[in-house]
N, C-alpha and C positions, 0 to 999 in steps of 0.2 A: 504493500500500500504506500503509494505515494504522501512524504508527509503536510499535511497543511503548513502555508505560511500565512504570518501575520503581517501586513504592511500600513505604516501608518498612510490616511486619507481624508483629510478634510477633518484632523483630530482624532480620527476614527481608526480603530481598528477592524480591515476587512480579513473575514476568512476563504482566503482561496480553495475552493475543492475540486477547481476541474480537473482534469484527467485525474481523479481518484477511485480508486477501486478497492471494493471488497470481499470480490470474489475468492475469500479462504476458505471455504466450505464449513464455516462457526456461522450457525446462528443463534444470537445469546438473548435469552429469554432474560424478561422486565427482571423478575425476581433475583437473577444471577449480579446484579446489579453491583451490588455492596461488592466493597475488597474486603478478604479478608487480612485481620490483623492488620486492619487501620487504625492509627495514634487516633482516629474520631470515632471510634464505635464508646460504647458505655455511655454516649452524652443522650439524655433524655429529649429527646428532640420532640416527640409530641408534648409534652408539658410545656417546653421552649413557648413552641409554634400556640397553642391553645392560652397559655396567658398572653403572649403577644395578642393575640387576634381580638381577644376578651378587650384589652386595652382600644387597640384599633377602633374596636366594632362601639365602644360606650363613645371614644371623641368623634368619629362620623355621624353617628345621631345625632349630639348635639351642637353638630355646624351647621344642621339644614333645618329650623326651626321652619314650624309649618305656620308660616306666613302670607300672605298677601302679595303674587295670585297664588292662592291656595292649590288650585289647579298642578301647576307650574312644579311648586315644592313637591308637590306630592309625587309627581312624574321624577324628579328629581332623587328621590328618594328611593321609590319603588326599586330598582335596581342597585342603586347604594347599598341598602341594607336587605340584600334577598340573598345574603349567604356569601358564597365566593369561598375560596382559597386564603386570600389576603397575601399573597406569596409575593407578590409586588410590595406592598410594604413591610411586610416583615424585612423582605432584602435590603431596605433604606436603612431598616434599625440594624441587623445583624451588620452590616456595613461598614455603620459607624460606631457602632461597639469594638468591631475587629481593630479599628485603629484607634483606640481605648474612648469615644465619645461618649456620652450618656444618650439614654433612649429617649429622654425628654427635648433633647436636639434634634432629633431625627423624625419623633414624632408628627412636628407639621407637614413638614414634606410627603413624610410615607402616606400620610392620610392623604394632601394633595394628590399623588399620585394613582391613590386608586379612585380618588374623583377623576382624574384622567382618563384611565382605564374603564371606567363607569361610561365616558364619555362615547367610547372606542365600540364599547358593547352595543349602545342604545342606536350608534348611528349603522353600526356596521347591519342591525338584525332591520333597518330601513327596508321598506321594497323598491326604493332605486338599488341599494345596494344588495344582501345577501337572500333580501325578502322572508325571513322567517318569521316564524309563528313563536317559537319555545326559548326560552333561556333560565339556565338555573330550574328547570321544572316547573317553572310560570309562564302564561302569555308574557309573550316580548313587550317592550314599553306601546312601541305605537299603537298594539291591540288594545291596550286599556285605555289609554290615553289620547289617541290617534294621531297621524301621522304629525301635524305641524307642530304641536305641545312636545313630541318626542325631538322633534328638529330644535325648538328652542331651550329643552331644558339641559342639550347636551351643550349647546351652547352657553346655556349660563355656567355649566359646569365648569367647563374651559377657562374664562374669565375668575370664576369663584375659587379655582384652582390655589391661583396665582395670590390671588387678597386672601386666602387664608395665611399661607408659607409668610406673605408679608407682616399681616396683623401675629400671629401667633409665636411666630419662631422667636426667643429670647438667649442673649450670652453670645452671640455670633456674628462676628465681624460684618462689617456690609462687604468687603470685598470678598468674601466665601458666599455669603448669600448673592451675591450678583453671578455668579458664575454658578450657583446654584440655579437662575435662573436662567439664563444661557443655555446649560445641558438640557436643561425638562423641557426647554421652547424649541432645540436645534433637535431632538428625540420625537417629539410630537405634530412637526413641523413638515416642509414643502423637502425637506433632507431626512424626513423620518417616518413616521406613521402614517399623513397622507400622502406620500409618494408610494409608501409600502400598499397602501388600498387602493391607489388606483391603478398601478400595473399591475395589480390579482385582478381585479375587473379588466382590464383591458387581455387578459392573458385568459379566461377564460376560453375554452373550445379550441384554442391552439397549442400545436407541441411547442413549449419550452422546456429549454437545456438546464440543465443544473445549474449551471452559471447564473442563467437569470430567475430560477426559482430561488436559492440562495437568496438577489437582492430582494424581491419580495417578501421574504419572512426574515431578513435580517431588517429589512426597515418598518413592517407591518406589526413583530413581534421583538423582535430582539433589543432593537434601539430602547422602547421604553423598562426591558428589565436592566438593560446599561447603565440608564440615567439611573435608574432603581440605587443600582449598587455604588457607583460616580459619586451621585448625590450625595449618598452616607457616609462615605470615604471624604470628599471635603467639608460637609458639616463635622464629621468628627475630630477633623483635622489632622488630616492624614498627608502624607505629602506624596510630591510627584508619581517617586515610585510606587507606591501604594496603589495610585490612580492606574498608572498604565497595567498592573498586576491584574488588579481585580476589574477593570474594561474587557478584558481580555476575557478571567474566568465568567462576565456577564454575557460575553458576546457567544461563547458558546453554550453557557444554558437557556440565552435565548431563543437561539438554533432548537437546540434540542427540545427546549417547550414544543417548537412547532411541528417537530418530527413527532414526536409524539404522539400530539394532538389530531396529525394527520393519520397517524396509527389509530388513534382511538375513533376517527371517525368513520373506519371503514371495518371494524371491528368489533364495536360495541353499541347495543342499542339505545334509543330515542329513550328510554326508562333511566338505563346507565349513564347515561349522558348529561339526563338534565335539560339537555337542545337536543334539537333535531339532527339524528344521524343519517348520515349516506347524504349530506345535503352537497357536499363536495363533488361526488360521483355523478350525483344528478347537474349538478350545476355544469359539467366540464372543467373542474378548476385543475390547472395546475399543484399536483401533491408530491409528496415523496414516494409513497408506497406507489404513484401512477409512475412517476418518471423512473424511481429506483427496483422498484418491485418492493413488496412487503419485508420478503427479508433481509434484504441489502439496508433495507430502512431502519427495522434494527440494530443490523449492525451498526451502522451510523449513530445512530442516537445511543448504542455504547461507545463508541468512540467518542462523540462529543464530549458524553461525560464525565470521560476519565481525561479527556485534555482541558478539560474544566476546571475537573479537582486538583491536578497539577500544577495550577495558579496558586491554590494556598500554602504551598510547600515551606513558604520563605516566612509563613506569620506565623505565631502562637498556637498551638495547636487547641489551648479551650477554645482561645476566641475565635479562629477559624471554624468552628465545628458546625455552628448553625448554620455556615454558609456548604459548607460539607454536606451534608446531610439534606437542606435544599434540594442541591444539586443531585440527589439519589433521591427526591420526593418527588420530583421533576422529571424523572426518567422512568418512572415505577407509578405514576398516578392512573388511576382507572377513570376520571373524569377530566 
C-alpha cells in the first residue's frame, strides 16, 4: 500500500490517497478495531463521553430560550436537542484538555459548534438538497416546521453560533479567540462545508475518482471535526506544534467518520439508523463502499484510524486518551 502524504494547502492539511491500494486480502471487521496493549485502554471513556455530553446537552438548552418568534426557536431547537453523539464537541473539550486547558474554555465553542452542525443537518435533510423525511428517528425539521422556518432557523443558527463563542467565552486572549474565529468561519465556509455540499450534489449520478470523493467529505465532513479539535488546541493554548499534530489526527477521523457512515448507510437499517437508509444508493451519490467496494472501504477506514491514532504518540498518554478512544468510537459506531 502506497503510503499517504500530508501536504500543507491553504493552512490545511490535504490527504492524498490516489493511487492507493488495499488489495491484501484482510478485511478487518469494526470490532477488530482497538490495538491491543495500548498505553489508552483502562480509560473509562463512556463515563468521559456521558458527563461530557450531560454538561453539553444542560448549556444548549439554555442558549435557545423559547422566545419570540416562538415558531422560529422552537424549529431551532427541535434538532439541537433530539439526541446526537455530541462527538463534535466533546473533540473541542478533549482538545483543549490535551494541551492542559480547562473545559470551561472550550465549552462555548464546543456548544457553538454543534449549533453549527445542527445547522448542516437541518439544511442538508432540505428537498432542494438531500430531501429526506427522518433524522435522529424524528420527522426532519422542514416536516414539522416547513420548508422556509427550517431555511431561517439554520440561518439564525449560523449567526447565533458566532455571538455565543463571543458573549460566553471568559480568560482568553482576543488574539486566540480571533483565530478561533477564523478556523470555524474558513471550516464552515465557500473553503469548507458549503463547497463540501455542493460538489456531493453536483456529483450525484456521475462516476467520481477517489481523488474527488476524498474533497467532498474532507470539506463536507472532515473540515468541521478539524476546526472541532484546532479550536480546542488554541483555546487551551496549545502551541504550533500541537496544532499541526492534532489537524492532522482531525483530518483523518474526519475521513473516517464518513467512510463509515457511508458503510452504515448501505448496511444498516432506517430503525438502526435513526435516518433514512439506502438514501445514498437511491440518490446516485458518490460513496466509498460504491467507488471502493465495501470491503476495501473497511479497510480504509482501519487504516484511517490507526494513522489517526499515530498523531497522539508525542502527548501525555491520560490526556491523549479521550481523543484515543474517539477515534475507535468513530470507526466502531452503529449509527
Amino acid at each position: 500500500m502506497e503510503r499517504n502524504r500530508s501536504i500543507r494547502n491553504d493552512s490545511c492539511f490535504v490527504i492524498l490517497i490516489n493511487n492507493t491500494h488495499f488489495n491484501n486480502g484482510t478485511t478487518y471487521q469494526f470490532k477488530s478495531f482497538i490495538m491491543q496493549g495500548s498505553p489508552f485502554q483502562g480509560f473509562e471513556f463512556e463515563a468521559y463521553t456521558a458527563m461530557k455530553a450531560k454538561k453539553i446537552n444542560k448549556m444548549l438548552d439554555e442558549a435557545i430560550p423559547l422566545r419570540h418568534p416562538l415558531k422560529l426557536n422552537e424549529a431551532m431547537k427541535y434538532y439541537l436537542l433530539a439526541g446526537g453523539k455530541r462527538v463534535r464537541p466533546i473533540l473541542c473539550i478533549a482538545s483543549c484538555e490535551l494541551v492542559g486547558g480547562d473545559e470551561s474554555l472550550a465549552m462555548p465553542i464546543a456548544c457553538a459548534i454543534e449549533m453549527i452542525h445542527t445547522v448542516s443537518l437541518i439544511h442538508d435533510d432540505l428537498p432542494c438538497m438531500d430531501n429526506d423525511d427522518l433524522r435522529r428517528g424524528k420527522p426532519t425539521n422542514h416536516k414539522v416546521f416547513g420548508e422556509s422556518t427550517a431555511v431561517l432557523a439554520g440561518d439564525a443558527f449560523f449567526s447565533f453560533a458566532f455571538e455565543h463563542i463571543a458573549c460566553n467565552t471568559n480568560n482568553v486572549s482576543p488574539d486566540r479567540l480571533v483565530r478561533v474565529f477564523a478556523e470555524l468561519s474558513s471550516a464552515i465556509g465557500s473553503k469548507g462545508l458549503v463547497a463540501g455540499q455542493l460538489v456531493d450534489i453536483e456529483s450525484e449520478g456521475k462516476v467520481v475518482s477517489l481523488k474527488e470523493l476524498e474533497y467532498i467529505h474532507v470539506h463536507k465532513t472532515a473540515k468541521l471535526l478539524e476546526a472541532c479539535v484546532v479550536c480546542g488546541v488554541i483555546i487551551g493554548g496549545g502551541n504550533d506544534n500541537d496544532n499541526e499534530k492534532d489537524r492532522i489526527y482531525a483530518r483523518f477521523i474526519g475521513l473516517l467518520f464518513q467512510v463509515v457512515d457511508d458503510i452504515l448507510d448501505v448496511s444498516k437499517s432506517s430503525m438502526e439508523l435513526g435516518k433514512t437508509a439506502g438514501k445514498d444508493l437511491v440518490s446516485n451519490k458518490a460513496t466509498y463502499p460504491k467507488v471502493m467496494g465495501i470491503d476495501e472501504a473497511k479497510n480504509f477506514a482501519y487504516h484511517l484510524m490507526n494513522q489517526a491514532v499515530q498523531q497522539l504518540a508525542c502527548f501525555d498518554t491520560a490526556k491523549a486518551a479521550p481523543l484515543y478512544h474517539l477515534a475507535y468510537y468513530i470507526a466502531n459506531r452503529q449509527n
